[in-house]
C-alpha positions as CSV (number, residue, x, y, z in Angstrom):
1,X,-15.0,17.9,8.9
2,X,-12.4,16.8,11.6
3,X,-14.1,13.4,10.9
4,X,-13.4,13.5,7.4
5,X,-9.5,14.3,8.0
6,X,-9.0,11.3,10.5
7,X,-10.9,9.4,7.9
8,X,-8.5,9.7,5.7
9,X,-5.6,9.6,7.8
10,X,-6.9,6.2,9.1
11,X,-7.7,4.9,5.5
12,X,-3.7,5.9,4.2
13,X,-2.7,4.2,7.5
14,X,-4.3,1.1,6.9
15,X,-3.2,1.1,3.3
16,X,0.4,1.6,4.5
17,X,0.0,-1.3,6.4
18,X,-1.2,-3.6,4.0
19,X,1.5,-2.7,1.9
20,X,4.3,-3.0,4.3
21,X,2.9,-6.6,5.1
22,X,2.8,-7.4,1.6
23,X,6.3,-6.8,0.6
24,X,7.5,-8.3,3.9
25,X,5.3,-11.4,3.0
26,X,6.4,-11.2,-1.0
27,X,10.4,-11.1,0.8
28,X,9.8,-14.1,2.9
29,X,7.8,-16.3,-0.1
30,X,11.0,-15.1,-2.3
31,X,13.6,-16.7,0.1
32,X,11.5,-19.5,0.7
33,X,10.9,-19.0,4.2
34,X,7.0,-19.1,4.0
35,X,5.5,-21.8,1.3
36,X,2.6,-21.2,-0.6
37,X,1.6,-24.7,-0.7
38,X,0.2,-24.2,3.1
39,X,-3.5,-23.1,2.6
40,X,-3.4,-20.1,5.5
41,X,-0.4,-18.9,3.7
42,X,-2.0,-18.9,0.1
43,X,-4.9,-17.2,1.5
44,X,-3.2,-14.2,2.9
45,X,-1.0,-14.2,0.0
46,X,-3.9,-14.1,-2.6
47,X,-5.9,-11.5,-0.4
48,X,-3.3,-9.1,0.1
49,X,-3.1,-8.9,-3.8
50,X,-6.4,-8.7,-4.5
51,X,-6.5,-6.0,-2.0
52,X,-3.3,-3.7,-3.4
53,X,-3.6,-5.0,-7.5
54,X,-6.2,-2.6,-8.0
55,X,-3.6,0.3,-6.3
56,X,-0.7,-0.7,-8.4
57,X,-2.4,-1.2,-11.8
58,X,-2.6,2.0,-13.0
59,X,1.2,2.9,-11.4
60,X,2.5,0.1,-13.4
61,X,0.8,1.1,-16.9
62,X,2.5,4.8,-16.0
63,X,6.1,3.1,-15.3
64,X,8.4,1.6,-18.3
65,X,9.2,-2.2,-17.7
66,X,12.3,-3.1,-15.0
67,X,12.0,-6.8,-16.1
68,X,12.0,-8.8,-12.6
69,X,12.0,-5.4,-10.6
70,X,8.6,-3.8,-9.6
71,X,8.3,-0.4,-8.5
72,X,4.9,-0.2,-8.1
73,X,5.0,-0.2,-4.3
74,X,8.2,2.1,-4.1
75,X,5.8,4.8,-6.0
76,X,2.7,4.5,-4.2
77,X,4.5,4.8,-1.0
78,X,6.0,8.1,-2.2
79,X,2.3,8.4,-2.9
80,X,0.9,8.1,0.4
81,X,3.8,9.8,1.6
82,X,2.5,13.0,-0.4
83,X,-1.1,12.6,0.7
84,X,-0.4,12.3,4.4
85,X,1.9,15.6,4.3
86,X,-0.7,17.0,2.4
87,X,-3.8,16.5,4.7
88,X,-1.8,17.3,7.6
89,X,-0.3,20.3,6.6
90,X,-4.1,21.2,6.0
91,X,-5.3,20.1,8.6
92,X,-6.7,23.5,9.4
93,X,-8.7,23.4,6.9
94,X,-10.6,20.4,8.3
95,X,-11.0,21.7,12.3
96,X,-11.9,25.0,11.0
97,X,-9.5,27.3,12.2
């Protein structure tokens, strides 16, 4: 079971990072400091979003329209937040104790 619980601590980790990446990538496309024209660019760009669309799909059907602001990200972070307090604060659970 202990495997299980780092399993899932490493898989929230990794999507943290993804996500943290992306919007630091989405910032730097918006002020035009990295351009989309330049292939290596583009293909980050359209991998990180085919990697978090299918996470922020379902959180943007749930939220009302902002217009230009998304949220999605803001609420799955709060998300993961929850999930990582969660499994650590039952952790016991997992080692058995």
């Amino acid at each position: 079971m202990v495997t299980l619980y780092q399993a899932l601590q490493l898989i929230l980790q990794v999507v943290w990072f993804i996500m943290i990446v992306h919007i630091i990538m989405s910032w730097l496309i918006n002020f035009q400091v990295l351009n989309l024209r330049q292939p290596l660019v583009a293909q980050i760009w359209d991998g990180l979003n085919r990697l978090l669309e299918p996470i922020y799909a379902p959180v943007r059907r749930i939220l009302p329209n902002t217009g230009g602001l998304d949220l999605a990200p803001l609420v799955v972070f709060i998300i993961i937040i929850i999930l990582r307090s969660a499994l650590a604060n039952n952790a016991g659970f997992f080692y058995g104790y």
